[in-house]
C-alpha positions, 0 to 999 in steps of 0.5 A: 500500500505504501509503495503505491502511495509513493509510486503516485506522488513521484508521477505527480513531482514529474508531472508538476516539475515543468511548472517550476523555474529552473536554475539556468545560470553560468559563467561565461566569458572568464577573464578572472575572479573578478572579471566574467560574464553571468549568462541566465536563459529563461529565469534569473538564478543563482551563479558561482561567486568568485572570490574577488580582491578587486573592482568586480565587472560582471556582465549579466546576460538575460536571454529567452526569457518567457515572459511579458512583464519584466519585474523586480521579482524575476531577480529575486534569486540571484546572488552577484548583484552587486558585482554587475556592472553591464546588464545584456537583454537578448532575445526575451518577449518582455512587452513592458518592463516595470518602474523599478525592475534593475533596483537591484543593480544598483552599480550598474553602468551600462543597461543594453536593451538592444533587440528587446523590443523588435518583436514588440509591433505595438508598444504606446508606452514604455516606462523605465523610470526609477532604475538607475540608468546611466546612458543609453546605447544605440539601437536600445530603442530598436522596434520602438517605431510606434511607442508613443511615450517614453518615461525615463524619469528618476535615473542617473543620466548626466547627458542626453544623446537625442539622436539615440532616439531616432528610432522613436518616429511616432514618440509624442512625449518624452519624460526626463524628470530627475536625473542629472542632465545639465544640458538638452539639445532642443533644436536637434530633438525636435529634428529628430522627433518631428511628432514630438509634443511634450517634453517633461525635464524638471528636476535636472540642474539645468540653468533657468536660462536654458530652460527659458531658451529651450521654451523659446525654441519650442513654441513655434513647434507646439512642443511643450516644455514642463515637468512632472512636478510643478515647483514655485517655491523655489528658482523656478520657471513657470514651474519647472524648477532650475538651478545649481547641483544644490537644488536638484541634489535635493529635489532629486533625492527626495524624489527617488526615496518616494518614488522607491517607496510608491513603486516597488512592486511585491516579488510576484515570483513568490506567491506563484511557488506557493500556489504551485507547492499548494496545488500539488500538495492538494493533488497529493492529499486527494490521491492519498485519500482516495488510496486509503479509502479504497483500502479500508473499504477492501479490508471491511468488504473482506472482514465481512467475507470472513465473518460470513464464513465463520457463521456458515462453519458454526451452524454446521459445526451446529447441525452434526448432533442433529443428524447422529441423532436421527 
């Protein structure tokens, strides 16, 4: 009986096990301890760490993931973050990244997002604030030929290349609040994106006289010029607050902090393995059940065929005197 119970659960695991994620991590590319590149193909997991004496560089390469949301929660379970320096997306179906994703990789100099979205048709908006980026490679933007918004607000950008966006032909607004741009090459984005309507930049320490130039520029475009936040209480130009390092270290850390607190998204990871763990347990328990229940119901069936017997030897242990009699 046991054995058979046993037998049942294993056929279970083997059925289930496809649903869990699999550890598909290596290293790759070893230069030495310090210097590598971690390559995860459809889940992010865990990788050898290397004792290191120096400045680490890892590269982490994601490719052929499954999935259409990226999150936080796909790196939950790896163990380098730290030593990432260049991020790599290769090939994964991600239709939308959420704010707050590479929160993790926080010393990450270099996000390549090259080919991410060429399989993408129809993507109108693409948020990818919050997530400490420092520049943008060419081509990173590729397939986003019909995007209509582009949130890359709340990063580390210290300069804008406008021509990295001419991919973006349809791009109708583009946000770059609180990063640490101190200069934006207005004419040259307008020739870039000639569908540009809206162009949101407060928070930077930019000068209020570039600011007040770049309004300029723009009214006979019909590109507005504003920002997410609306400031007068401090240099501000009608709204859009300007200044020295001073004013936007402030503004800006106070920005990412709140920002951290409202959009950090609950690991989704976790919950779908609890789920997954319960479904097979309940599956494990009915089998179990129903095993003991056909048992105990074989054993009454034959205590009763036993019983019945030992009646029909008794009354004709019974009936013997009566006929020696006769």
């Amino acid at each position: 009986m046991a054995e058979k119970v046993f037998i049942y659960f294993i056929i279970l695991l083997v059925i289930a096990k496809p649903a869990f994620p699999t550890n598909s991590c290596s290293v790759t590319d070893y230069v030495d301890s310090c210097k590598y590149a971690v390559r995860c193909e459809i889940y992010a997991g865990s990788a050898q760490v290397y004792s290191c004496s120096s400045e680490p560089y890892v590269v982490f390469i994601i490719s052929h993931s499954r999935i259409d949301a990226l999150t936080p929660g796909f790196f939950g379970s790896t163990n380098f973050d730290s030593r990432v320096r260049e991020i790599r997306a290769i090939e994964n179906t991600w239709n939308s990244i959420e704010s707050n994703s590479f929160k993790y990789y926080s010393k990450s100099v270099v996000v390549d997002l090259s080919g991410t979205f060429k399989n993408v048709k129809i993507l109108k908006y693409l948020n990818m604030s919050s997530n400490r980026l420092i520049r943008l490679r060419y081509g990173s933007l590729k397939g986003l030929h019909r995007t209509e918004v582009l949130d890359f607000s709340r990063n580390n950008f210290s300069e804008l290349d406008v021509n990295v966006f001419h991919e973006c032909t349809e791009l109708i607004k583009l946000i770059i609040d609180y990063n640490n741009i101190k200069y934006v090459d207005v004419e040259n984005l307008m020739h870039s994106l000639s569908k540009l309507r809206s162009l949101s930049l407060g928070g930077n320490p930019l000068s209020c006289k570039e600011i007040v130039r770049s309004i300029k520029i723009t009214t006979m475009r019909l590109l507005e010029v504003t920002s997410i936040d609306k400031v007068y209480h401090e240099d501000n130009v009608y709204g859009i607050s300007c200044g020295d390092d001073s004013v936007y270290n402030k503004t800006v850390n106070h920005k990412i902090d709140q920002n951290h607190q409202d959009f950090i998204a609950p690991d989704s990871t976790l919950p779908n393995i609890v789920l997954i763990w319960c479904s097979v347990l309940t599956v494990a328990c009915v089998v179990i059940g129903v095993t003991v229940c056909i048992y105990k119901k074989k054993r009454t069936s034959n205590d009763v065929s036993r019983l019945h017997l030992r009646h029909s030897v008794e009354l004709s242990g019974s009936e013997c005197p009566t006929d020696l009699l006769t």
